[in-house]
N, C-alpha and C positions, 0 to 999 in steps of 0.2 A: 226329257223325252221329246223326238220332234215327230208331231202328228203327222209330217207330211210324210216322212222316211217311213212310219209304220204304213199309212195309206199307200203307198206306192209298193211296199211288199206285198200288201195285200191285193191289189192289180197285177203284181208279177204272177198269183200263185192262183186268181182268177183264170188271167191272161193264158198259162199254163194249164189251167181244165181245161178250157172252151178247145185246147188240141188234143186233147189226150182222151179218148178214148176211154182207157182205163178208168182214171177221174169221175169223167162221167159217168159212163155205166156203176160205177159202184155206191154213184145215189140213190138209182134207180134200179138195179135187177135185183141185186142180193133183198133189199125190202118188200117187194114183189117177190119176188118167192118163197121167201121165209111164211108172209101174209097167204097165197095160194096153199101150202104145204100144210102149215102149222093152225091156221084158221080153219082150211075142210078138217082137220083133222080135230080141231075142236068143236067144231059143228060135229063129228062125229057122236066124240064123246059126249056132247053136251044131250043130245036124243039119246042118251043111252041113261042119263040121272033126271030129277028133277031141277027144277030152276034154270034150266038150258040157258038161258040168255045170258043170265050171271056168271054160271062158269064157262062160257065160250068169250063173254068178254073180258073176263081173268085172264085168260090167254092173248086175246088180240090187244089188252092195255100191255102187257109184260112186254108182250114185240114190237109195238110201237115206245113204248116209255125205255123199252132198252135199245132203243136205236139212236137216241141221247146220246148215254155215256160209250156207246162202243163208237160214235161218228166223233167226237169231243176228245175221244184218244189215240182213233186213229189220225185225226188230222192233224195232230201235232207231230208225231211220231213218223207218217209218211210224206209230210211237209220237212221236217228234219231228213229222213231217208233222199230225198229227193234231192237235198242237195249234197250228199255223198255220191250218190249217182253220174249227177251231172259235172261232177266235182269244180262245184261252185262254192265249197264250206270257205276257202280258204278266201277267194274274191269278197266275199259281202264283208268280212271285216279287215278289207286293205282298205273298205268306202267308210264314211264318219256311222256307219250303223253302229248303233250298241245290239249287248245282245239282250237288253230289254225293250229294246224296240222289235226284235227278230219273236220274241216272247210275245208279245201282244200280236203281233201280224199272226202269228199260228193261231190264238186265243180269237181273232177277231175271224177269219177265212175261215177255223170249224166250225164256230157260230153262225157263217153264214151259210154254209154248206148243209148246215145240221136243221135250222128252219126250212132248210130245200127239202131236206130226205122229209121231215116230220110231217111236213103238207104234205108230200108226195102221198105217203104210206098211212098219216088220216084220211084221206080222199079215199084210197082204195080200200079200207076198213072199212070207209061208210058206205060205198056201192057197193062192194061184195055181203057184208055181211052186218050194214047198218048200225055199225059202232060209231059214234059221235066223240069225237072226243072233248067237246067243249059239252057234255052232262058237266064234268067237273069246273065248270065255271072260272072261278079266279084263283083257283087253286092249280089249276094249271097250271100256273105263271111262278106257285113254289114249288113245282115237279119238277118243272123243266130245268130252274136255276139252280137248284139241287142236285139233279144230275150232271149238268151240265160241268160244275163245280165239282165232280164226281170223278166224271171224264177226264178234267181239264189235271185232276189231280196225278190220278193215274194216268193221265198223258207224260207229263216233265219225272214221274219215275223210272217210267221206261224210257224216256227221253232222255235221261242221265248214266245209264247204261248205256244205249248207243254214243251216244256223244265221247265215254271215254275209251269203251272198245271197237267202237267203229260197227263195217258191216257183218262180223262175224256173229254177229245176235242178230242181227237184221227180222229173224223172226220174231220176234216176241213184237215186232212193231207191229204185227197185226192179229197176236194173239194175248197180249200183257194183258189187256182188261177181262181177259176171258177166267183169269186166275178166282177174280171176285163173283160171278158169273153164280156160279152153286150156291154161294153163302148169302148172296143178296133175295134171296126167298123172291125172284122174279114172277113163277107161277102156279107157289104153293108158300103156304104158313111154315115161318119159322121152326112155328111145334112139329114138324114132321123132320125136322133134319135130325142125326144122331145130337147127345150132350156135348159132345166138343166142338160140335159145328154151330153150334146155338151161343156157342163163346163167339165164336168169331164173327158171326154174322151181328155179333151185339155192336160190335167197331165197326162196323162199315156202313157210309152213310147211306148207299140205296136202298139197302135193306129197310130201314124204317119208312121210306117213300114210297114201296111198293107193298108193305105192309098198310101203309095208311091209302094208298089205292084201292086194294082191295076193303079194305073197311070202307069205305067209302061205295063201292058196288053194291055191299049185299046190307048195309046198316043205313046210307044215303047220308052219313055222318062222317066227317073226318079230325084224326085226331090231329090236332096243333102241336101239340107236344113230341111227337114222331118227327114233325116237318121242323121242328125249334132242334134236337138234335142233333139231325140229319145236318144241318146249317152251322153247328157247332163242330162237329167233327169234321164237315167238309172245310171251315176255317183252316184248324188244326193242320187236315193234310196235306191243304194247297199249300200254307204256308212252309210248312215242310218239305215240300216236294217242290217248288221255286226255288229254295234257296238251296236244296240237294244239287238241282237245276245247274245252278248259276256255281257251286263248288266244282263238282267234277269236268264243266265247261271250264274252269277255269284249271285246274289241275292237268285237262287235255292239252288245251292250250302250249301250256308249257310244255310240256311233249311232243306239241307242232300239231296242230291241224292237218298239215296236208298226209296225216299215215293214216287218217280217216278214209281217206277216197280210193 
């Protein structure tokens, strides 16, 4: 793998925010408003029980800790999109690019996009509504990578779908991760979902991460074993979902690239 090809896609798709409108704003508006909409809305509810502070920041950890995995899968998926668009799919691999170098520049560009939205959308949870997110200390650092790893999963599955039917799915690029969305117990305990949803939410790594968040809120204890898991099953799917990845890319392949664009 050559760092410098990864680094210079990752400049291209920089280089391509800083003009694009879109790109931008979708660091910033949709975060901000979800945070205005869904935080008054838990300040509501939160004056209406006791413990107000706990359950209004059950809410504002759910929206900031899910802007992770949904920023981790869309930037792969509309970092792919984009070059169907532009219909560049077929030029980047006329140049010595692999496509595990194109892998990493997606992996490395939502990474860096995704500590942009994260500060953004901490900052404004702490002014508006005084939620901190570093109470969680160094545990933060197994939230983040957990999800991230989440995202990054569910990023190259829906990734492997476009990749072999092109833009006729083009939707699920910005709603694939919303499938997991329900069953990851984001702003309510597992034990409230029906029994077959309790099967499902047991497989999916956010789910234990945002279980052991909120444990962590209202006990000031968190469980290791949830976040040991969480890192177990997210091995499992990236690895799974890389090399799904790298199959249906290559089975497109032979079909020709260029009936993607």
């Amino acid at each position: 793998m050559n760092l410098n090809r990864v680094w210079a896609m990752v400049l291209r798709y920089v280089c391509n925010m800083r003009h694009s409108l879109d790109r931008l704003s979708d660091m910033f508006y949709w975060p901000a408003i979800d945070l205005f909409v869904w935080g008054l809305t838990g300040l509501y509810l939160a004056q209406l029980i006791n413990k107000s502070h706990q359950y209004l920041f059950v809410i504002l950890s759910g929206l900031v800790f899910w802007l992770i995995i949904w920023r981790a899968q869309y930037e792969i998926t509309i970092s792919l999109l984009s070059e169907f668009w532009d219909r560049n799919i077929v030029n980047l691999f006329t140049t010595p690019l692999t496509l595990s170098e194109l892998m990493v520049s997606f992996m490395i560009f939502g990474f860096l996009k995704t500590i942009g939205s994260l500060a953004f959308s901490a900052t404004l949870a702490y002014l508006l509504y005084g939620f901190n997110v570093f109470y969680f200390g160094w545990n933060l650092v197994w939230f983040f990578m957990n999800l991230m790893l989440t995202g990054w999963a569910v990023g190259f599955l829906v990734g492997s779908v476009l990749v072999r039917y092109g833009q006729k799915f083009q939707a699920i690029g910005w709603a694939g991760v919303a499938l997991i969305s329900p069953f990851s117990a984001i702003y309510y305990p597992v034990s409230v979902l029906p029994h077959w949803a309790q099967k499902i939410s047991a497989v999916i790594p956010s789910t234990y991460i945002f279980e052991a968040i909120r444990e962590m809120l209202f006990t000031h204890k968190v469980s290791y074993d949830k976040i040991w898991i969480s890192f177990i099953l997210n091995f499992i799917y990236l690895t799974i979902a890389i090399i799904f990845f790298r199959y249906m890319f290559d089975k497109s392949r032979k079909l020709g690239l260029g009936r993607l664009v």
